[in-house]
VOKOL-31685 format. One record per residue: x, y, z of N, C-alpha, C, O, CB in turn. Coordinates in Angstrom, 3 decimals. Glycine has a CB too. Example, Ala and Ser with C-alpha at 12.3 -4.5 7.8 and 13.67 -1.06 7.14 Angstrom:
<rs>
      n_u      n_v      n_w     ca_u     ca_v     ca_w      c_u      c_v      c_w      o_u      o_v      o_w     cb_u     cb_v     cb_w
   13.190   -5.690    7.800   12.300   -4.500    7.800   13.200   -3.300    7.800   14.236   -3.319    8.465   11.308   -4.473    9.046
   12.850   -2.250    7.080   13.670   -1.060    7.140   12.900    0.030    7.870   13.409    1.138    8.039   14.084   -0.598    5.725
</rs>
This chain:
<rs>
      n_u      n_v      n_w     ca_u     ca_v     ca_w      c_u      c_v      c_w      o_u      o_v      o_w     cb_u     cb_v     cb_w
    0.836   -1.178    0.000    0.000    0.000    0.000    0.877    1.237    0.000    1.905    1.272    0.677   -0.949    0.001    1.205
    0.517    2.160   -0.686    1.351    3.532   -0.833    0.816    4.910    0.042   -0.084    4.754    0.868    1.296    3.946   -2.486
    1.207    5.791   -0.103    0.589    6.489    1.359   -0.759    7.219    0.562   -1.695    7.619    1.255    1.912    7.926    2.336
   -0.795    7.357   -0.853   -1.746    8.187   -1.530   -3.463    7.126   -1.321   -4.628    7.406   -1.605   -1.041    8.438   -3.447
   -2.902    6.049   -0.783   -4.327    5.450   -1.057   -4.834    5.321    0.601   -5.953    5.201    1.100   -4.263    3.722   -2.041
   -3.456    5.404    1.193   -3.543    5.461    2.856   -4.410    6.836    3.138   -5.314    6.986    3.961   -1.801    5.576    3.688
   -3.837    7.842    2.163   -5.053    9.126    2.578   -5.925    9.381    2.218   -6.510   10.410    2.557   -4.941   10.183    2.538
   -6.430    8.410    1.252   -7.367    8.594    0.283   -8.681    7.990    1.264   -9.804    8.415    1.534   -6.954    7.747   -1.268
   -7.805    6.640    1.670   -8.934    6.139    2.588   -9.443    6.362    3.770  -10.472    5.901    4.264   -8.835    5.227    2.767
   -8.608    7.156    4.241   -8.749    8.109    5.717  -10.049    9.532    5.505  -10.995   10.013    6.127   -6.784    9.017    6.066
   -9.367    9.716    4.313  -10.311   10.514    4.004  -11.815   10.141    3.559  -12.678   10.908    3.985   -9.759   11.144    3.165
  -12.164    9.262    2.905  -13.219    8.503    2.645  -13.714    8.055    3.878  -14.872    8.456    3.990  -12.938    7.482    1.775
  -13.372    7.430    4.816  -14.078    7.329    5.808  -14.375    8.837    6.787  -15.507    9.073    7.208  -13.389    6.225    6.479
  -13.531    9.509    6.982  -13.657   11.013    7.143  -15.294   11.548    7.129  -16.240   11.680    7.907  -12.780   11.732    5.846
  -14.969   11.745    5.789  -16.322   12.131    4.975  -17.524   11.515    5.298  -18.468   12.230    5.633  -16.220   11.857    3.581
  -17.669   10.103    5.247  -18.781    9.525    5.378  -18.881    9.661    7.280  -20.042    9.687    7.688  -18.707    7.899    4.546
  -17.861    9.737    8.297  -18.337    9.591    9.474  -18.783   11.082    9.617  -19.563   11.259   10.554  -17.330    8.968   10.516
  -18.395   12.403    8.753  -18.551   13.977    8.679  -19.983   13.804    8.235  -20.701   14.584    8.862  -17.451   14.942    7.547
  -20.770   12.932    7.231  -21.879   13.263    6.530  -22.479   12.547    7.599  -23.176   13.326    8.249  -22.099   12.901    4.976
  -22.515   10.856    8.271  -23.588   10.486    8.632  -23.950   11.381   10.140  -25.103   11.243   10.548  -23.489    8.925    8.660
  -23.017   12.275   10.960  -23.086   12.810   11.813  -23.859   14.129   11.282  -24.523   14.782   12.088  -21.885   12.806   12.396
  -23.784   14.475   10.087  -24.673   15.597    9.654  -25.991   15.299    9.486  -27.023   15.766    9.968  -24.280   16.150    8.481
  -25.701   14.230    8.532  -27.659   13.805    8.760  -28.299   12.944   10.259  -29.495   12.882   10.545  -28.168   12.405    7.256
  -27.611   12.576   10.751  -28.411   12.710   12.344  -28.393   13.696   13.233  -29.164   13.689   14.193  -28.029   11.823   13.229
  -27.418   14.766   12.998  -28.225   16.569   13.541  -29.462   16.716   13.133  -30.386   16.863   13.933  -27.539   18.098   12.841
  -29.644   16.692   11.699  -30.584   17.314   10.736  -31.801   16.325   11.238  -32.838   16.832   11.664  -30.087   17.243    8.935
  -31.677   15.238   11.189  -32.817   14.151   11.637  -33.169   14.774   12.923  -34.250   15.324   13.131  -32.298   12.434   11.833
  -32.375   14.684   13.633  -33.063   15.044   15.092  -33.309   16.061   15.142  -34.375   15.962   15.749  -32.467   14.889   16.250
  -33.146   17.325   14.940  -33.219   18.646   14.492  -34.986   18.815   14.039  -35.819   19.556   14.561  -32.001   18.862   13.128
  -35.126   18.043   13.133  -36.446   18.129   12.726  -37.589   17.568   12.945  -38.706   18.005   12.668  -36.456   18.043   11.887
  -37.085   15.859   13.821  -37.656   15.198   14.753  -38.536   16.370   15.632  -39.727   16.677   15.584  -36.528   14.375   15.535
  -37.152   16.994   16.640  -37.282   17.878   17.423  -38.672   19.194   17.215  -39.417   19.610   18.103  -35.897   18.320   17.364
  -38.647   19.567   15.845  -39.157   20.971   15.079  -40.856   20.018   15.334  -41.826   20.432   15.969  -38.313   21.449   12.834
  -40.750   19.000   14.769  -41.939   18.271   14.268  -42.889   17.835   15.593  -44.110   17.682   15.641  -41.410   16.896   13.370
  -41.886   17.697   16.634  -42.533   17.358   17.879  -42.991   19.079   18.518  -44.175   19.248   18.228  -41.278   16.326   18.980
  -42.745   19.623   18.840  -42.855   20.879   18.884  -44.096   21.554   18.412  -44.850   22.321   19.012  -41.885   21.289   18.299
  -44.142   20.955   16.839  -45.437   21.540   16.281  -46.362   21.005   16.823  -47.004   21.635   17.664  -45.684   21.451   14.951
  -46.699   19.657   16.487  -47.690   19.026   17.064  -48.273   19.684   18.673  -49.451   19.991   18.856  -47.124   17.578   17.117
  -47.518   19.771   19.412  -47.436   20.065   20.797  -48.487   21.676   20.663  -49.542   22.018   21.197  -45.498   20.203   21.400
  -47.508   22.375   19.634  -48.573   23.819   19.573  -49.696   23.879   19.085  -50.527   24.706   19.459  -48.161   24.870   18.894
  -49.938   22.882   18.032  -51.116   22.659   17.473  -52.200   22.096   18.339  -53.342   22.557   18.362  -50.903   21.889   16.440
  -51.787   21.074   19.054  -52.547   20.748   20.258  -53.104   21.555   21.621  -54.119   21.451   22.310  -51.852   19.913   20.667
  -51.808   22.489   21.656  -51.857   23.142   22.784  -53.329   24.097   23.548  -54.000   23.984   24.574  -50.752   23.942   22.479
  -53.303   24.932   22.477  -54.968   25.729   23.139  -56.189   24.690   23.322  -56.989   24.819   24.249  -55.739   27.037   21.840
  -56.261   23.822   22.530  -57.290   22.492   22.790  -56.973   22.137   24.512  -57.769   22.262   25.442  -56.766   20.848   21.547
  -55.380   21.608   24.569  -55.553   21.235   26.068  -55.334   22.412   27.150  -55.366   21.966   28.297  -54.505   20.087   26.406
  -55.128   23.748   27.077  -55.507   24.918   27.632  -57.217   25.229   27.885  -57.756   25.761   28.856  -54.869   25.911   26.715
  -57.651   24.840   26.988  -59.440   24.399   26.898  -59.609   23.698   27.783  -60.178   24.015   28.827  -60.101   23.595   25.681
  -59.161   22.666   27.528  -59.712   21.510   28.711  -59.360   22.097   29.634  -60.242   22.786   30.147  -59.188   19.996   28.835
  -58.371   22.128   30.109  -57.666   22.212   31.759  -58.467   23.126   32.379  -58.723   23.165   33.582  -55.983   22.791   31.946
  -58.992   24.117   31.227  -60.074   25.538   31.645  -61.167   24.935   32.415  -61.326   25.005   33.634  -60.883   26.453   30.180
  -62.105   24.165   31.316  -63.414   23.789   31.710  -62.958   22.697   33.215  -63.854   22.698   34.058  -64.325   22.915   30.188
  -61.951   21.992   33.513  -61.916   21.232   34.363  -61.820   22.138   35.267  -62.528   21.933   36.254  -61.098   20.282   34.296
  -61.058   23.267   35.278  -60.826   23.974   36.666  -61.935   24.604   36.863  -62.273   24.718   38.041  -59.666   24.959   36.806
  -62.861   25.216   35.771  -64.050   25.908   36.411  -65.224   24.851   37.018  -66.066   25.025   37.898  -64.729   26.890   35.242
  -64.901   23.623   36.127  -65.949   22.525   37.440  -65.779   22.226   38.088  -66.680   21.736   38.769  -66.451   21.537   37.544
  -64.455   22.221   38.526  -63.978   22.108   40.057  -64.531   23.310   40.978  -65.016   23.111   42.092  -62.274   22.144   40.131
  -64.420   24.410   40.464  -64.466   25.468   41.050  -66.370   25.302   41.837  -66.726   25.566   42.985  -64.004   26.786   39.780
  -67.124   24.834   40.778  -68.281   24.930   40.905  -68.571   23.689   41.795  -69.622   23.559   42.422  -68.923   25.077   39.642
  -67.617   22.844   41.800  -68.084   21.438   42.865  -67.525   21.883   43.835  -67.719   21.043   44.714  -67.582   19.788   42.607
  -66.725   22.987   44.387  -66.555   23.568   45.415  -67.238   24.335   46.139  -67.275   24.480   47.361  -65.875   23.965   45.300
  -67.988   25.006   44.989  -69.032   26.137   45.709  -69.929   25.236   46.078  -70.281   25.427   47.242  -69.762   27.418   44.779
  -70.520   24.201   45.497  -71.587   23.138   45.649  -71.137   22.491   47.391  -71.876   22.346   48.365  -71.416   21.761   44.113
  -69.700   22.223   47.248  -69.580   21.452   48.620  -69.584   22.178   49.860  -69.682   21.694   50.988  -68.372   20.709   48.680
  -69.452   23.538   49.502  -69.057   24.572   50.861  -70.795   24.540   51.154  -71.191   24.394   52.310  -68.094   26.621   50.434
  -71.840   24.699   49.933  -73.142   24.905   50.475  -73.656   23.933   51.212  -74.138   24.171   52.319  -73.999   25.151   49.586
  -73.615   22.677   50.671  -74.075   21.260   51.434  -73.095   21.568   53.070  -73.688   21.454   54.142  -73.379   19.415   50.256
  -71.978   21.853   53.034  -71.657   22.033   54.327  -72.581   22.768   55.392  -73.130   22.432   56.442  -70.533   22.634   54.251
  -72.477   24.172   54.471  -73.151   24.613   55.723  -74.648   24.267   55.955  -75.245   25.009   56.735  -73.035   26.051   55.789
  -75.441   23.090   55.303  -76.605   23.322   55.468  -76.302   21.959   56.473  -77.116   21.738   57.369  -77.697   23.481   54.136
  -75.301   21.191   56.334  -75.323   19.712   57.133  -75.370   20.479   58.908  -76.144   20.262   59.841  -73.422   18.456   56.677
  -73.815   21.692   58.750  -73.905   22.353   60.149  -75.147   23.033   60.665  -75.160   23.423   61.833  -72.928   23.346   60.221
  -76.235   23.212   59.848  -77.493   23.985   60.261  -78.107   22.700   60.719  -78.445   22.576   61.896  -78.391   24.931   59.030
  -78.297   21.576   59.703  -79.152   20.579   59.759  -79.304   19.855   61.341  -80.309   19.503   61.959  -78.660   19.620   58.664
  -77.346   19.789   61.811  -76.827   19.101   62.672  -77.587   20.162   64.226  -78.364   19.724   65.075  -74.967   18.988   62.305
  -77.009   21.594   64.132  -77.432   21.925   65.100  -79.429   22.042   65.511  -79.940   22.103   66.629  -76.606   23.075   65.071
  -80.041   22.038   64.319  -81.544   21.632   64.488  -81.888   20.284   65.229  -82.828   20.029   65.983  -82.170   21.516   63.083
  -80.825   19.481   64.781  -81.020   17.912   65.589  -80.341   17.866   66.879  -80.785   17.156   67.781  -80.340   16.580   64.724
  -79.425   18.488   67.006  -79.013   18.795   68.620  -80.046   19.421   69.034  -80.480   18.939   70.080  -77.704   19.702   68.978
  -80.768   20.524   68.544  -81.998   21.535   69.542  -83.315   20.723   69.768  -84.114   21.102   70.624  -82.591   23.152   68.629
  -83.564   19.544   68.964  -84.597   18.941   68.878  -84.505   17.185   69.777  -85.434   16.469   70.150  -84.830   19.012   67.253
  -83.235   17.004   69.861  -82.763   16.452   70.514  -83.210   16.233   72.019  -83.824   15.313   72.560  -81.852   16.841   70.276
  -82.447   17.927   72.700  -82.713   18.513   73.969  -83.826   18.575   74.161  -84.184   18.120   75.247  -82.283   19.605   74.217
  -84.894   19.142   73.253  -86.339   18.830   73.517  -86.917   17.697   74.088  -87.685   17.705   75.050  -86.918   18.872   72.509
  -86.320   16.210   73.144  -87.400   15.302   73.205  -86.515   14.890   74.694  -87.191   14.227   75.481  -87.720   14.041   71.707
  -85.543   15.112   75.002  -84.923   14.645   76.112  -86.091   15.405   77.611  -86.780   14.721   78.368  -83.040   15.266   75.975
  -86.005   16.416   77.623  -86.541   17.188   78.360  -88.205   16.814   78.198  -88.893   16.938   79.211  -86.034   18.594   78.001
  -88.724   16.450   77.185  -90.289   16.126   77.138  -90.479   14.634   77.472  -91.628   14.215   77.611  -90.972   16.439   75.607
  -89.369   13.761   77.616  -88.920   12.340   77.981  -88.588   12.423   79.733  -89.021   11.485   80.402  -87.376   11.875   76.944
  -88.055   13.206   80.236  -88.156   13.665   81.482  -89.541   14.295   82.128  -89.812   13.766   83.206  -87.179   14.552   81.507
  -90.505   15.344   81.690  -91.562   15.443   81.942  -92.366   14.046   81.937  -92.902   13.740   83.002  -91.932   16.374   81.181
  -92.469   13.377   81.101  -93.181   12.499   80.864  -92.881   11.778   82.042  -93.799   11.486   82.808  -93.044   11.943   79.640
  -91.736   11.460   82.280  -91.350   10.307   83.430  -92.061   10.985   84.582  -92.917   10.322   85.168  -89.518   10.020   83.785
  -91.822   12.181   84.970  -92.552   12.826   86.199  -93.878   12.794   86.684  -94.384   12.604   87.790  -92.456   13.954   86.123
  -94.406   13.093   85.264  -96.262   12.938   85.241  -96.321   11.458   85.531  -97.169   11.026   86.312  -97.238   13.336   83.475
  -95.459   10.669   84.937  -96.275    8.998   84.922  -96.081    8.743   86.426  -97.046    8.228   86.992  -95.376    7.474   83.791
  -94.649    9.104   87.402  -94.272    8.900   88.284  -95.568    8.978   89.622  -96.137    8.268   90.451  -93.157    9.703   88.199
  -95.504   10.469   89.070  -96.627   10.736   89.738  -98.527   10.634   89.937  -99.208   11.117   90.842  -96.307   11.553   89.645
  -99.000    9.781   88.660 -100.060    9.110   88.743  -99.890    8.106   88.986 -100.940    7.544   89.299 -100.708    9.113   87.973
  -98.812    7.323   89.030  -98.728    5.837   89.812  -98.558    5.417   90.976  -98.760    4.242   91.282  -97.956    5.200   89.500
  -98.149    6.346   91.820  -98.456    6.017   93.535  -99.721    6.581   94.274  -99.901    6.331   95.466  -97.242    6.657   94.453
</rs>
């Protein structure tokens, strides 16, 4: 072998490891561009959604704070009605007490 074919072939491989490293920038490069688009094209659609989900959340919140406070109204009506029948359960015992001797 002579040295002209020694550089010839250095160089030939050169080139081809210079080109295939160029076209896998460029590949991924546009991979990259292509993923990107999609993503923007999609994007206000799932800005939409995330919208309508947060405002029904918002509204199953207002919904749960109301049921709250009507359970705390509900609760203290059954404590007051409670004390009643307790106290009209005590009368009662007194009156019976007292027609039976």
């Amino acid at each position: 072998m002579n040295w002209a074919t020694i550089i010839q072939a250095v160089l030939v491989f050169g080139a081809g490891i210079f080109g295939s490293t160029c076209t896998y920038l460029a590949t991924k490069s546009k991979s990259s561009a292509n993923n990107e688009a999609v993503y923007a094209h999609s994007m206000p659609e799932m800005i939409d959604r995330v919208q309508d989900l947060l405002e029904q959340l918002e509204s199953k919140n207002g919904k749960i704070a109301q049921l709250t406070a009507q359970v705390e109204t509900q609760s203290h009506t059954i404590d007051a009605l409670t004390d009643q029948v307790g106290k009209m359960q005590s009368q009662i015992t007194r009156l019976t007490k007292g027609q039976g001797s």
